[in-house]
N, C-alpha and C positions, 0 to 999 in steps of 0.2 A: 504493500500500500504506500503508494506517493504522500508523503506529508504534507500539510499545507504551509504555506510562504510566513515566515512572520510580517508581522506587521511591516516593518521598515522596509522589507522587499514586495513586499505587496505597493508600497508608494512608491516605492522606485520603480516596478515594471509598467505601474500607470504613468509614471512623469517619461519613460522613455516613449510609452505609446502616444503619448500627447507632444513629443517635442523629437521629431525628425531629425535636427541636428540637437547635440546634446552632451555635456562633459558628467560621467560619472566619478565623485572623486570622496566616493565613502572608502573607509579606511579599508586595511589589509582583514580579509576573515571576516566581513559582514555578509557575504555571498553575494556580490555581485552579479558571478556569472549568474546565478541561479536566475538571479530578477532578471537578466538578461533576455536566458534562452525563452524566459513565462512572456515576459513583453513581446517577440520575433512569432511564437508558439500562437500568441492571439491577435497577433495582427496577421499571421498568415490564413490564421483559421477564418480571419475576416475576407479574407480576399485582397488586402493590402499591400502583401508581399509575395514572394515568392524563394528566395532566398537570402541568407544569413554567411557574410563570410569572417571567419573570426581571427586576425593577425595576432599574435601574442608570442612571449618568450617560447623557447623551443621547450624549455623544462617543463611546462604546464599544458602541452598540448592536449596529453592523453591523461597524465594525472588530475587536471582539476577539468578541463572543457568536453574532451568528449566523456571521461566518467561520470557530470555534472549532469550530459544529455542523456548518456544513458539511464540515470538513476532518476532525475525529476521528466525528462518529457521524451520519455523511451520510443515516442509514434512520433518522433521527428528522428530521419534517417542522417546520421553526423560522418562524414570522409574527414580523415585527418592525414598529411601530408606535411613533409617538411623541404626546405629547399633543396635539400640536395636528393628528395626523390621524385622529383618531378617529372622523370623520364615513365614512374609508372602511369601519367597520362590521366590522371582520376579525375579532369574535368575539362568539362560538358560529359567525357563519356560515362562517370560514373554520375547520375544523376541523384544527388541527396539533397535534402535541406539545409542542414548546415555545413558548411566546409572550413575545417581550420587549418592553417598553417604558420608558420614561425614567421616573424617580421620583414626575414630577409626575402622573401618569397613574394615580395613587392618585384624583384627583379625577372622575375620570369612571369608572373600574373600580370605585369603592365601589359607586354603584348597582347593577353588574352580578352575578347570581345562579349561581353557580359548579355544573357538575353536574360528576359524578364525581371522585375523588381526585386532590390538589392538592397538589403541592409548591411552596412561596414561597421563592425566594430573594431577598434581598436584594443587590446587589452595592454598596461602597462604603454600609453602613448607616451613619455618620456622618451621612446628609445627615436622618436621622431620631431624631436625637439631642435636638430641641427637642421636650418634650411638646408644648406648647402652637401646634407651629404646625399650618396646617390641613392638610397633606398627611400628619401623624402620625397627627394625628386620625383621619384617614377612614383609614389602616391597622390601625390598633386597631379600630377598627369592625370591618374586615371581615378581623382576622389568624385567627378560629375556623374560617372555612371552607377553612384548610389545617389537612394532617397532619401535613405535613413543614414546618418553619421555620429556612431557611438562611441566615445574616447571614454576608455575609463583608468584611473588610476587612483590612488592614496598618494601621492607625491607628486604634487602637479608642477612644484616650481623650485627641484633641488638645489639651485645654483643660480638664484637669480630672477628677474621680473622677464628678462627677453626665452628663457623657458621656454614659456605657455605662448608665447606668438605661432609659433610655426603651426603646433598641434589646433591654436584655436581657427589658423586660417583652413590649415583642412577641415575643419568641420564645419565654419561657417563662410567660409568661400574670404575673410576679411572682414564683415559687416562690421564685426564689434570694435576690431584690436584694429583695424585697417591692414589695407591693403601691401605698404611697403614696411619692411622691415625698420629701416633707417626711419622713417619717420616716426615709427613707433617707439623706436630705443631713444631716440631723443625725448619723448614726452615722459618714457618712465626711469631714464638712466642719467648720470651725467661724468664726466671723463673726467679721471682723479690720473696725474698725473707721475710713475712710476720709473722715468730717465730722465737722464740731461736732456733728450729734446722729446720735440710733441710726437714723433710718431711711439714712445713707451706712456700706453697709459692703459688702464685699467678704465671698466664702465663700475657702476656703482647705483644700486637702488637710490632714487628718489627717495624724502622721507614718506610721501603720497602715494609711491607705485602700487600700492601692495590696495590700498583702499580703492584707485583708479580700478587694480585689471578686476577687481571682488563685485565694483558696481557694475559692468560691463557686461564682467559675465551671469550675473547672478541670475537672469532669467533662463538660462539654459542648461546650469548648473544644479543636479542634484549631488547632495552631501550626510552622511550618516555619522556618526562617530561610534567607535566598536561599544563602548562604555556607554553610549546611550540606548543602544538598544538591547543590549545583550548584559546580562546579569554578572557579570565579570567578573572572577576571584583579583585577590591583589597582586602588581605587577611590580616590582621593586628594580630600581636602575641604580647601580652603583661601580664607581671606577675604584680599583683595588691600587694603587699605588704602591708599587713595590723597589726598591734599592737595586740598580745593576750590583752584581758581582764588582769588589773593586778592581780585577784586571780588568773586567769588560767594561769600568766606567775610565778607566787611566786611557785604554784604546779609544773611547769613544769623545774624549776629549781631544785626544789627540787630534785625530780625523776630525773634528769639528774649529781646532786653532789651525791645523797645515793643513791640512782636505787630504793628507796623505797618511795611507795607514801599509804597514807590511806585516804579514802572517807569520805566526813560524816555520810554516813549510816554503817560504821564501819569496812566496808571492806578492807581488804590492798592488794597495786598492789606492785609487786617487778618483781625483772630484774637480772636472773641468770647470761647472761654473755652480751659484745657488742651489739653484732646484737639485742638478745632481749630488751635491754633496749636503742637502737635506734629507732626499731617498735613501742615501748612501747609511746617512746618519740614524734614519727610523728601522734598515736592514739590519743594522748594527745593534741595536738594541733589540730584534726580535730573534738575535744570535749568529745572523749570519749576513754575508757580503756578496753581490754578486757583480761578475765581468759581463763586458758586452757579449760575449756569446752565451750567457743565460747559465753559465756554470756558478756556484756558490764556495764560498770557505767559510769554512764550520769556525765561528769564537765562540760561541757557547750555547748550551742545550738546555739553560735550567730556565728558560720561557716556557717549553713544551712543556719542561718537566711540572713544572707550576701546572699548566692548563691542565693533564692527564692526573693533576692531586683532586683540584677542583671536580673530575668528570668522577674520579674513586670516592667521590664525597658525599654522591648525588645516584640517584636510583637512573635516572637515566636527563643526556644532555645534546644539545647541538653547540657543536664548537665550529667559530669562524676562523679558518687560515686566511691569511693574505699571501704569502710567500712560500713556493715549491719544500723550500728547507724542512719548512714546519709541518706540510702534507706529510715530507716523509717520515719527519723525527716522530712526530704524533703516531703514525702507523704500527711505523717499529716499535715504540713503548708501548702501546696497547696488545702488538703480539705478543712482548715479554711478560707484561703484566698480566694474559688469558684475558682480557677487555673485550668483548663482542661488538662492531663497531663496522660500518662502511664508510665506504665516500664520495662525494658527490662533486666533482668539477668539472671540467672543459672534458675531462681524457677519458669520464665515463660515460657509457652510451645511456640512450635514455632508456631503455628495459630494466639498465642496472642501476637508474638510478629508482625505477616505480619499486621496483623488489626491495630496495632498501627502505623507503618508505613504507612500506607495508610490511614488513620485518618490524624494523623498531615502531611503530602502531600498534602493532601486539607483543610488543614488550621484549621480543627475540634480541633485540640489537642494544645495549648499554649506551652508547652512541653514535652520532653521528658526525664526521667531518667535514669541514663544505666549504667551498668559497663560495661568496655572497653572489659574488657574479650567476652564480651557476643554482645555486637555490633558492635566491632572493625572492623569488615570486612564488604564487598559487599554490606553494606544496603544502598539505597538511601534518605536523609533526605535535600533535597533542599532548601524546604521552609524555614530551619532553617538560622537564619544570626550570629550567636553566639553558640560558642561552651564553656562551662563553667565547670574550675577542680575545683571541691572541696577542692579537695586536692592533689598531686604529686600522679604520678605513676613510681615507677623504670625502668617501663617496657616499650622501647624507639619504638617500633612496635607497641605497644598497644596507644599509645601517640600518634604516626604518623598516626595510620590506625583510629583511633576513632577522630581525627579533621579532615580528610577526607570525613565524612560522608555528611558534608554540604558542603564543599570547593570542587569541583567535577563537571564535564560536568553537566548541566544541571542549573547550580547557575549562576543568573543574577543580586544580588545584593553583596556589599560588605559585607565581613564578618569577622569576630570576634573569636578570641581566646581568653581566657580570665583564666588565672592560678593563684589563691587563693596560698598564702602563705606566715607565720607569720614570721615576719622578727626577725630577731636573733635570730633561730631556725633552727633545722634537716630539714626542707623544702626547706630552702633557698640552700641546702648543693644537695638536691635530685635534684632540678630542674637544675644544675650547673653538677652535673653526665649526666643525663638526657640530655640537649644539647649535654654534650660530645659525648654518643652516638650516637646522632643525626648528629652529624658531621662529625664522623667516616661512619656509612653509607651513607651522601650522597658524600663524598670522592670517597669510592669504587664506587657509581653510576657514580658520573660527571666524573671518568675515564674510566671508560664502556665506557661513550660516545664518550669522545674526542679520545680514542682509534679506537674505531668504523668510526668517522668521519676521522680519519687519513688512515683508513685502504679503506675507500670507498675512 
């Protein structure tokens, strides 16, 4: 028996049915797809549409969209496809109702000639936030031959007010945000100047941007918050601040006064300008160093060893790596340690990453390891009560959407955040950006709202 919709997805699949173009931008784990496929489900029933195509990360294809359709509107037939199988040809000739495929799959679907009525939705529209790259492109091209344009995301403006431009022109052709880029970024940005001359500068939020793009879009804009609609246990965020090791802090000064650091296997690390000997410096502190050919030197292993005390501490955990070192170190101490544990990145295929999911869902698996990249969106990871960084990520979507994983409809115990980073160090520096971000989008969200509540 199909359950029925709660309430906050029963408004939201009525606000998509009434509103053609449309941003969804309730949080990670309110179920969005769900309202989704209910809204496409009953305008086709109506005679409105005809089909539904679904672009979204590659990781959530099968785990959250087509399992989504299979389990709530099982009489709607779902083809799922990713770019790089587009040679099996599954459309016009496989005929279903809904089709999904991974983002990049903009590049071979541009050519393709759409017959009958078209609903587009976006999932996770963030990854089409750059005009200028090619996969935007070729959606702009071909965003006229839908009726319906549905963007949804929890993180609508990670880095900034110029963001949401690109995403809101494809959905509303420019009505709102306008048409040219440029004239847009000058109404909500202004050039803070970062060199001896004017071509080094930096754009910068407006202190108004944030209230501008919230009034604009607020008519098109539905928004949930997880906590408001759902009975939520307590979620607790806390940075563990811990002491490097004093040789790894002697090294780490080092390399941060001369940008030049050498191993005792004889190796030397150096740091051509800032930025690389910042990276250089946050590798450093998460125990290791890497060369341009993507190889690393081991200074020290008591990060991972930290992270794998914390995962021994706890019934079961999702832990974030950033850097290959820590994949491995982490693996290896959980074989030594008998830890039951998979992993989820770039190098694992998606079968192995849904068996991993469904392993520790039922409790098989003690934990899990993952860059954010790679599980940040749609997965569901319940069981887990603790979400563990390694180490900083710059990346404030990746951050948001990958502790969503456990934190999410379905979680009946309290849970844990938990961010590793050495104090008087480029860490402490990342995680202090990092909020920033983080507070910048949920600005623009909590103004959606209270716009929306003013306007209802």
């Amino acid at each position: 028996m199909i359950p029925p919709l709660f309430a906050h997805q029963e408004a939201n699949a009525r606000f998509k049915m009434a509103h053609p173009r449309m941003f969804d931008g309730s949080d990670p784990g309110t179920g969005k797809s769900r309202a989704t496929l209910e809204a496409f489900s009953r305008l086709k029933k109506a005679g409105l549409v005809d089909h539904m195509l679904v672009l979204a990360p590659k990781s959530i294809l099968r785990p959250s969209w087509s399992a989504d359709c299979a389990k709530f509107t099982p009489h709607l037939l779902c083809s799922v496809a990713t770019a790089k199988e587009k040679e099996k040809a599954f459309w016009p000739k496989e005929q279903a109702d809904v089709y999904v495929c991974n983002h990049d799959a903009v590049r071979w679907l541009a050519g393709i000639a759409l017959e009958g009525r078209w609903v587009l939705v976006v999932d996770e529209f963030p990854a089409f936030k750059n005009r200028t790259a090619k996969r935007s492109k070729q959606l702009a091209a071909m965003r006229k031959q839908f009726d319906y344009r549905w963007f949804l995301s929890g993180t609508m403006n990670s880095n900034g007010a110029c963001d949401i431009w690109h995403p809101a022109f494809l959905v509303d052709d420019g009505e709102r945000l306008g048409r040219q880029f440029w004239g847009y970024r000058a109404q909500v940005c202004e050039p803070v100047p970062t060199g001896p001359s004017g071509q080094y500068i930096e754009w910068h939020d407006k202190p108004h941007a944030q209230m501008m793009i919230a009034d604009r879009l607020k008519d098109i804009t539905f928004r949930v918050k997880l906590e408001d609609c759902l009975d939520m246990p307590e979620n607790v965020q806390r940075v563990l601040n811990v002491d490097l090791p004093p040789k790894l802090m002697t090294q780490y000064r080092q390399l941060q006064r001369e940008a030049v650091l050498d191993h005792e296997n004889g190796a030397r690390i150096s740091a051509i300008h800032a930025s690389a000997k910042t990276n250089k410096l946050l590798q450093l502190c998460s125990g290791a160093v890497y060369a341009g050919d993507g190889t690393y030197q081991v200074f020290d292993t008591s990060r991972t060893e930290l992270a794998l005390e914390l995962v021994q501490q706890r019934e079961q955990s999702v832990v974030a790596f950033i850097w290959q070192h820590q994949r491995d170190q982490l693996v290896a101490a959980a074989e030594a340690a008998g830890i039951s544990y998979a992993v989820i990145d770039g190098s694992v295929p998606l079968i192995e990453r849904e068996k991993a999911v469904a392993l520790f869902q039922a409790g098989k698996l003690r934990v899990i390891f993952a860059h954010p990249q790679s599980a940040g969106h749609g997965l569901t990871l319940t069981k887990g009560t603790a979400t563990i960084w390694v180490s900083p990520t710059y990346n404030a979507e990746h951050f948001q959407q990958f502790n969503r994983r456990i934190y999410r409809a379905g979680q009946t115990q309290r849970t844990e955040t938990l961010c590793i980073a050495a104090a008087g160090t480029a860490e402490e520096q990342v995680y202090e950006k990092l909020n920033g971000k983080i507070e910048r989008m949920d600005t623009l969200m909590d103004l959606l709202c209270g716009l929306q509540d003013r306007a209802a």
